[in-house]
C-alpha positions in Angstrom: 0.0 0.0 0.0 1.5 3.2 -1.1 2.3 6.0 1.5 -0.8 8.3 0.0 -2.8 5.3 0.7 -2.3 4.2 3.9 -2.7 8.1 4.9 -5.7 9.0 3.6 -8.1 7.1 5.4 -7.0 3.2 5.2 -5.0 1.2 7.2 -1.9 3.3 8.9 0.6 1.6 7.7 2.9 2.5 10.5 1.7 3.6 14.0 3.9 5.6 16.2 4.0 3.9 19.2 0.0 4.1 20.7 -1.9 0.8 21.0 -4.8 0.6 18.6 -8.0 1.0 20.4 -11.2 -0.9 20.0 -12.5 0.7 17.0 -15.8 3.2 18.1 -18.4 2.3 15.6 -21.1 4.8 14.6 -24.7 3.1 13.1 -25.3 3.8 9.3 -28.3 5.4 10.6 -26.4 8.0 12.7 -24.5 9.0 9.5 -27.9 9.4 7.5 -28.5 11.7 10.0 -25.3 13.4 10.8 -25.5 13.7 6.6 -29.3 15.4 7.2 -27.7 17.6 9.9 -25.1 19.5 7.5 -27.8 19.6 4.7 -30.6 20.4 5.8 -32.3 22.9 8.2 -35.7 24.6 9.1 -33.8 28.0 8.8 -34.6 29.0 5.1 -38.4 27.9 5.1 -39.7 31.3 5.6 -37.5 32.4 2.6 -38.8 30.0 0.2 -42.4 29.9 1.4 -42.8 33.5 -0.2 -43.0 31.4 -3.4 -45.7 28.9 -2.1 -46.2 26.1 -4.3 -43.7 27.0 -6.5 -41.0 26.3 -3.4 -41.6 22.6 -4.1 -39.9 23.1 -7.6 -37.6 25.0 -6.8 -35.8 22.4 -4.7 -37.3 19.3 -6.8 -35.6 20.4 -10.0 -31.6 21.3 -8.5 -32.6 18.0 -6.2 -32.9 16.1 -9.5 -29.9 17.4 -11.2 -27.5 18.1 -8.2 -28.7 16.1 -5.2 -29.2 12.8 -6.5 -26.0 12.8 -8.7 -24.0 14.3 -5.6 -25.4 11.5 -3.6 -25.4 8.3 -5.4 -22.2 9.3 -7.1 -20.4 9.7 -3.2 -22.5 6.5 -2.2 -20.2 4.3 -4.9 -16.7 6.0 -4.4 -17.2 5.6 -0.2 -18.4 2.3 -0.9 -15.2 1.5 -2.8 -12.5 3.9 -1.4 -12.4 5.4 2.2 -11.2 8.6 3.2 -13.3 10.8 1.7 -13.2 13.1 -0.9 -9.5 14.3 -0.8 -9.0 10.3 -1.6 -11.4 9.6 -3.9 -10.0 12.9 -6.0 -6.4 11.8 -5.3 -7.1 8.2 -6.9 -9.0 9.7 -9.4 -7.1 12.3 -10.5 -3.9 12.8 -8.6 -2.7 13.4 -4.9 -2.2 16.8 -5.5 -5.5 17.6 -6.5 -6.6 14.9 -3.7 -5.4 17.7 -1.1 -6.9 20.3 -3.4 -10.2 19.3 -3.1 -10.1 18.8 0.4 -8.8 22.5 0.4 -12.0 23.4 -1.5 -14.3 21.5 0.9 -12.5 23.0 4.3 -12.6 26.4 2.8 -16.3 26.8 3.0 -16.4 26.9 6.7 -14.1 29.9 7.1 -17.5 31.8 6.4 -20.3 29.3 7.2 -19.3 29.2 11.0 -20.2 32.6 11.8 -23.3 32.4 9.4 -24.4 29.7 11.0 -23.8 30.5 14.7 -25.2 34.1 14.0 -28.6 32.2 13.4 -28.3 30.3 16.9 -28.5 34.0 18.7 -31.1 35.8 16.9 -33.1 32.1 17.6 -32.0 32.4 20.9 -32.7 36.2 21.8 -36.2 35.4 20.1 -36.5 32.5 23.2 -34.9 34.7 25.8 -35.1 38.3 25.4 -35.7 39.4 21.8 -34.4 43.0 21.6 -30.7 40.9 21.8 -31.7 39.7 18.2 -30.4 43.1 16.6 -27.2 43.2 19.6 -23.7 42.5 17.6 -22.9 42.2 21.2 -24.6 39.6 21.6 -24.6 37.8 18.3 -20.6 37.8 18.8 -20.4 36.4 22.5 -22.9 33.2 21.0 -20.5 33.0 18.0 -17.0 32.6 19.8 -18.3 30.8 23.1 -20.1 28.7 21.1 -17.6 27.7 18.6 -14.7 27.0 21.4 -17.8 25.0 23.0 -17.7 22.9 19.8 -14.0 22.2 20.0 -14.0 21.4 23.3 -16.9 18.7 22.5 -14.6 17.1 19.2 -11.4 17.3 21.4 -12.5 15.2 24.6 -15.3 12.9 22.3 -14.2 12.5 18.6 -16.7 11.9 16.2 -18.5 8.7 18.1 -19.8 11.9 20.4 -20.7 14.3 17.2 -22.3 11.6 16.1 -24.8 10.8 19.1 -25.2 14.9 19.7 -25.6 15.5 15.9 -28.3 12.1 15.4 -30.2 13.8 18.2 -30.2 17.3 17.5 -31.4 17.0 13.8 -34.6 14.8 15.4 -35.2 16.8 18.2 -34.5 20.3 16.2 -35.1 19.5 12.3 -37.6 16.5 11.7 -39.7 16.5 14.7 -40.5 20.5 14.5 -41.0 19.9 10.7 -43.2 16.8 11.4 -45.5 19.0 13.6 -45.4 21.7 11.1 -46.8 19.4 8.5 -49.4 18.2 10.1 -50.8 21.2 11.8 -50.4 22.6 8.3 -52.8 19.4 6.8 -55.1 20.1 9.7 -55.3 23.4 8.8 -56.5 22.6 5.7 -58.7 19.9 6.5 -60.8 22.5 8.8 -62.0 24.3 6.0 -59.2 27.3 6.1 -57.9 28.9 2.8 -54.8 28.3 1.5 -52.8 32.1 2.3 -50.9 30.9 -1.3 -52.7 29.8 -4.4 -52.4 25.9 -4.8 -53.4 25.3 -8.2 -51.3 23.8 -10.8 -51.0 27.0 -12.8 -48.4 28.2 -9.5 -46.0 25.1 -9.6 -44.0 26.9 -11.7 -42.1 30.3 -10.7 -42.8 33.3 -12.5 -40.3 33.6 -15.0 -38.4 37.1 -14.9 -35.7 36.5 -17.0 -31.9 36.3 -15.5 -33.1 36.4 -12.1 -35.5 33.1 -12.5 -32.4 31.5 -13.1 -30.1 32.4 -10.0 -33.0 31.4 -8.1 -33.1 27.9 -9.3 -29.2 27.3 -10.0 -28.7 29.1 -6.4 -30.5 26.1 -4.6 -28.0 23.6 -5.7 -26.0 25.6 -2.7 -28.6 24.1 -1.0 -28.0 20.2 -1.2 -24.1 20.9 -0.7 -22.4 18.8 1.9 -23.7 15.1 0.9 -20.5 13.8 0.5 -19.0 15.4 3.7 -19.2 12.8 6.1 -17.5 10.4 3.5 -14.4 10.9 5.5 -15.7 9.2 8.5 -16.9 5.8 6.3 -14.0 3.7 8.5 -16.7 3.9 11.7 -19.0 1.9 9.6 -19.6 -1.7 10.4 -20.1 -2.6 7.0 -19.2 0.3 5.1 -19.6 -1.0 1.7 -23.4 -1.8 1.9 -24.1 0.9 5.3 -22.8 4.0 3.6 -25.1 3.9 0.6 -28.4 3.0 2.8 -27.2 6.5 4.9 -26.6 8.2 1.6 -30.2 6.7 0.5 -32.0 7.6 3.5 -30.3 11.0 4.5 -31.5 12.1 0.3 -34.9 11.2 0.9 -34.9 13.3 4.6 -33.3 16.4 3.1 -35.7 16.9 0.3 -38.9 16.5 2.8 -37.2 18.6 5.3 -36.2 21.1 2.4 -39.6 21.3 0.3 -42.6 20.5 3.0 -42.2 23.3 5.2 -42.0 26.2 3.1 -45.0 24.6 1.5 -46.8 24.4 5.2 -46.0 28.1 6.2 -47.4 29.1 2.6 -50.8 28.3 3.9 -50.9 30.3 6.9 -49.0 33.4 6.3 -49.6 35.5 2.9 -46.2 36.0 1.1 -46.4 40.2 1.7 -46.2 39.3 5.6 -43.5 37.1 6.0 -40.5 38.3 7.5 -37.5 37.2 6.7 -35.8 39.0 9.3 -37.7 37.0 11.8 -37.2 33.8 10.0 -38.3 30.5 10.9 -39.3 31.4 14.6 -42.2 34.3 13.6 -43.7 31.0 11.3 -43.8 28.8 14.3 -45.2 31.6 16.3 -48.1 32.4 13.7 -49.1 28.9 13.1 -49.4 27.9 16.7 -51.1 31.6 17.7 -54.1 29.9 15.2 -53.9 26.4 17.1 -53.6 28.6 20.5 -50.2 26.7 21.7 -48.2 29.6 21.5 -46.3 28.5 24.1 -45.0 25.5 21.9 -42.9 29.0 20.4 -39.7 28.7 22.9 -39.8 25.1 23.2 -39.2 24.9 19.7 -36.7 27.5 19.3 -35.0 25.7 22.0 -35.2 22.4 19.8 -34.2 24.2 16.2 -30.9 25.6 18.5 -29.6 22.2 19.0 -30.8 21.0 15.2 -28.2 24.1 14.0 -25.7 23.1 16.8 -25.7 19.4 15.5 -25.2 21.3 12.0 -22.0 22.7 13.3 -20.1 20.3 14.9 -21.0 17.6 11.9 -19.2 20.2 9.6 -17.0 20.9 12.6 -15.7 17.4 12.1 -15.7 16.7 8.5 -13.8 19.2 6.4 -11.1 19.3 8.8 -10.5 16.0 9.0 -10.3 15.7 4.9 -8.0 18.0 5.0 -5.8 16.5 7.9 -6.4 13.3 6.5 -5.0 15.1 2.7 -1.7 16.6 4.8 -0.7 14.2 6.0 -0.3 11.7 3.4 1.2 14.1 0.8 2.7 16.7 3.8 1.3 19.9 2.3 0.3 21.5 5.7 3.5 21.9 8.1 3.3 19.3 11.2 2.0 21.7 13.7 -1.2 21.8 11.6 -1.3 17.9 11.5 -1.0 17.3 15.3 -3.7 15.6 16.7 -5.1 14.6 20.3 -5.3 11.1 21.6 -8.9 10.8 19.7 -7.5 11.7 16.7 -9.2 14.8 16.3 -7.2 17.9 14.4 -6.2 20.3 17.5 -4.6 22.9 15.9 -6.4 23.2 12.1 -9.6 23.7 14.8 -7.6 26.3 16.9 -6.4 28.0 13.6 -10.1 28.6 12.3 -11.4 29.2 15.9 -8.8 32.4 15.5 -10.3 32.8 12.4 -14.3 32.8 13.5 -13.4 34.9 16.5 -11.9 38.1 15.1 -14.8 37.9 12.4 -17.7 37.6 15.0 -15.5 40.9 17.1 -15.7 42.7 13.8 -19.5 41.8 13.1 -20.0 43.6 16.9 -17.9 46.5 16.4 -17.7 47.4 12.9 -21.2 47.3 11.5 -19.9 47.7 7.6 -18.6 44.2 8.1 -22.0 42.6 7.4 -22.8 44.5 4.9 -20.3 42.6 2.4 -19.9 39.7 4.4 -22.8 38.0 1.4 -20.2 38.5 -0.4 -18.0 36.3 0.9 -20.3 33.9 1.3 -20.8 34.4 -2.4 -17.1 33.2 -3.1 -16.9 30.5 -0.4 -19.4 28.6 -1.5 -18.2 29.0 -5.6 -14.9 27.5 -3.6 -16.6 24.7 -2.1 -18.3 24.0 -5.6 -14.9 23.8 -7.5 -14.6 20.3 -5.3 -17.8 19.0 -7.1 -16.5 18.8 -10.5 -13.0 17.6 -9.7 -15.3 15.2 -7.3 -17.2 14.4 -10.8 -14.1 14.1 -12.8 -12.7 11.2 -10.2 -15.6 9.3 -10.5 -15.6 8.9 -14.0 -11.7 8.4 -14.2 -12.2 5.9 -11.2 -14.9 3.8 -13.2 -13.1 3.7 -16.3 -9.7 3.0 -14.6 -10.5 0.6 -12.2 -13.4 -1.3 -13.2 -12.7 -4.3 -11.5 -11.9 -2.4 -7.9 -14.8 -3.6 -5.1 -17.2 -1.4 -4.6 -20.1 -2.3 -2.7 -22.1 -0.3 -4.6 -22.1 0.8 -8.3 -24.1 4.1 -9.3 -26.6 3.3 -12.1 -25.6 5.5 -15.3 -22.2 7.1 -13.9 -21.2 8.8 -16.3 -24.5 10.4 -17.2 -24.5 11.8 -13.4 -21.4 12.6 -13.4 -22.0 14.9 -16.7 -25.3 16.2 -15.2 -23.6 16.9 -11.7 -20.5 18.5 -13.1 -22.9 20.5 -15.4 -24.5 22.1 -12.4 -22.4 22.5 -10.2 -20.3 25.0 -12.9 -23.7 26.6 -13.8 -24.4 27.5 -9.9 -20.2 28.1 -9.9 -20.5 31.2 -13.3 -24.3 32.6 -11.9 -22.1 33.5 -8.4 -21.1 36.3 -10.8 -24.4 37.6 -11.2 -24.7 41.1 -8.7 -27.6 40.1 -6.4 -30.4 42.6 -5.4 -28.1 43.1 -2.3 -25.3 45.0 -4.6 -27.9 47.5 -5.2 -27.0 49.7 -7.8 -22.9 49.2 -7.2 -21.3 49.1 -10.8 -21.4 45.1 -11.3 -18.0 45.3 -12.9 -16.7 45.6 -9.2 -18.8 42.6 -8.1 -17.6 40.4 -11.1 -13.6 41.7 -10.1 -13.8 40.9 -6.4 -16.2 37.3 -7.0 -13.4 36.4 -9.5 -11.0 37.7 -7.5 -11.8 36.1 -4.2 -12.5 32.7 -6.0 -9.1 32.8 -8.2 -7.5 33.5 -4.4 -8.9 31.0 -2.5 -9.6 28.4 -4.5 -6.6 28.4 -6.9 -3.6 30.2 -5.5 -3.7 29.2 -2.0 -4.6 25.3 -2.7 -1.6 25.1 -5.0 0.9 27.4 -3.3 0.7 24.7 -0.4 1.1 21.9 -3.1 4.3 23.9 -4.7 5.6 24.6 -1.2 5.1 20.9 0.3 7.9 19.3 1.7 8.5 15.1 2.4 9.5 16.3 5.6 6.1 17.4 6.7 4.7 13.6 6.1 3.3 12.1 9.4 2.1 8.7 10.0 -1.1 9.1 11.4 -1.4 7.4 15.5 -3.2 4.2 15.4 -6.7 5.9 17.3 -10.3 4.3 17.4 -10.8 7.3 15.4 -8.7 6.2 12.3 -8.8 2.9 12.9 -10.4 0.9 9.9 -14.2 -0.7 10.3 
């Protein structure tokens, strides 16, 4: 087994002195829905529910040509190659675009964190005192202490911990609140109320306004990102071969119902002029329970969709990283002090690094209120980043099948190359409409926009991936310790 090999999520080939532990399975149930946790949320409903019926076609059609490509396509490469995507795009293509990927996929977070955690305390101040909802103050003490909470959680439990907290929090936060929406919502209906959105077929369809029809559909593909994330921990699988795909099945079929039914529910209540989508998710709680008069289900569920976006954070907490570690060491592109890891196996300093990282951006969203304003944008050419990894993800695939026919797999994707085509084909559309000003650039010359989009992606996603591949040394190659957390299934 060659060094890349061994290092990128198979056997160590050579441990450094600690006694292998019992491996610490994980259920392939668990990974559906640590996989549902880092899709899908509750949070954008009120956003898409301004489109009522037509919400459901929205995510149908980029579920049909990104989702289900992105999934089956990661359900055959796990099944045949562990590691994750930094492996299955260093087989596929070569090492060095291996660690690139894994760059690409890690490089999202640097902006989702802060995102993400920003939404846990305006859901927060709306359970405990709401006027904190507009405090930067505030927003910026939930972000860092939450964050260094999350590390704290990975460094003393690994990802047998994540797994139990992020399984839990995505039923208790995500599909049990959404389950409850849905049928309140049908109850609604059945009692004789008036849908606040027009149902009929002649609505399933968006109204088409040229250009801008078209970012809103390709910009949903953003939506079903992350599938293939929690590739890398395929080794805490019993039976990985025949357990990832069923997760990869199963977490498909719970992000689309989690993605498309609630928008659709919160359509029927509250008329698309009233939403707000400052408020978000917790005002559509609050109205639909005001008409059953359980209003005071409203904190007990912000309470629950807290922990379904917590679960969401340490799943991507975990994964990215750990690609990335995973890609250093085997090719030594990161210097050592970024590969150390603790006695779980869990990556101490790239965590620290980023927590430095999500810290001074949630100080500058409290003190310098500018900050937000372009912070879209960054968000803008993150995600285009994180979308580069799904074509060279596509790429491998194809090479993979063609190449190595005869490898196991324990499961073969039906018409590869024909979802590989599709998925690459999206994923550049949604990649070249990030270049499109959104209604947020107001009437900025989009020149500018295009320059620092272009810009931004052409910096993060090509120079700084392969300045650490020109500047990798042999030296910085470490054999991974022999951990429960790396040890094979």
């Amino acid at each position: 087994m060659s060094t890349v090999d061994s290092q990128a999520g198979g056997t160590p080939s050579a441990p450094t002195g600690r006694v292998a532990g019992r491996p610490n399975y994980i259920s392939w149930a668990a990974l559906a829905l640590m996989t549902v946790s880092s899709v899908a949320s509750l949070r954008p409903a009120p956003t898409m529910a301004i489109y009522g019926l037509a919400a459901v076609f929205l995510y149908v059609l980029p579920a049909i040509i990104f989702l289900i490509p992105t999934a089956l396509v990661s359900a055959e490469l796990a099944s045949g190659w562990s590691g994750g995507v930094a492996r299955w795009v260093g087989e596929g293509i070569s090492p060095n675009m291996g660690f690139v990927a894994a760059w690409h996929q890690y490089a999202m977070t640097i902006f989702y964190y802060p995102t993400l955690l920003s939404f846990v305390a305006s859901t927060l101040a709306y359970v405990i005192y709401p006027p904190w909802a507009s405090s930067g103050v505030w927003t910026a003490v939930v972000i860092i202490s939450v964050y260094w909470l999350g590390v704290i959680i990975a460094l003393r439990g690994g990802i047998g911990v994540i797994a139990k907290l992020a399984s839990s929090g995505v039923m208790v936060g995500t599909l049990i609140p959404g389950f409850l929406l849905v049928v309140l919502g049908v109850i609604y209906l059945g009692q004789g109320n008036a849908s606040a959105a027009p149902m009929t077929p002649d609505h399933l369809l968006p109204a088409w306004t040229g250009i801008a029809s078209i970012v809103l559909i390709v910009s949903n593909f953003g939506a079903y990102s992350g599938m293939e994330m929690n590739a890398v921990h395929v080794n805490r699988l019993k039976d990985p071969g025949t357990q990832f795909p069923k997760a990869m099945f199963v977490a498909m079929i719970l992000v689309l119902l989690v993605l498309t039914l609630p928008p659709l529910v919160i359509s029927w209540f509250i008329p698309a002029e009233e939403l707000s989508l400052t408020a978000g998710v917790m005002q559509a709680f609050d109205a639909v329970f005001a008409h059953f008069g359980i209003q005071w289900l409203t904190p007990i569920v912000g309470l629950a969709i807290v922990s379904a976006s917590l679960a969401g954070f340490l799943t991507w907490l975990s994964g990215p990283s750990k690609s990335l570690l995973l890609a250093s060491r085997g090719g030594g592109y990161m210097p050592p002090w970024f590969q150390k890891t603790n006695a779980e196996g869990v990556q101490i300093n790239i965590l620290a690094a980023q927590g430095i990282v999500t810290t001074i951006l949630a100080l500058l969203f409290a003190f310098v209120p500018a900050v937000s304003d372009a912070y879209w944008m960054f968000m803008t050419i993150t995600t285009s980043v994180y979308l580069l990894m799904y074509l060279w993800l596509f790429i491998a695939a194809m090479n993979l099948r063609r190449r190595q026919p005869d490898h196991p797999r324990g499961y073969r994707a039906p018409f590869l190359n024909l979802l590989c085509v599709v998925g690459f084909t999206a994923s550049l559309a949604a990649i070249l409409i990030s270049f499109v000003p959104p209604s947020q650039f107001g009437d900025g010359n989009p020149l500018i926009f295009v320059a620092i989009v272009g810009g931004g992606i052409l910096l993060l996603g090509f120079v700084i991936p392969f300045l650490l591949v020109k500047l990798r040394r042999p030296s910085w190659q470490v054999a991974p310790a022999t951990t429960s957390e790396e040890a094979p299934s």
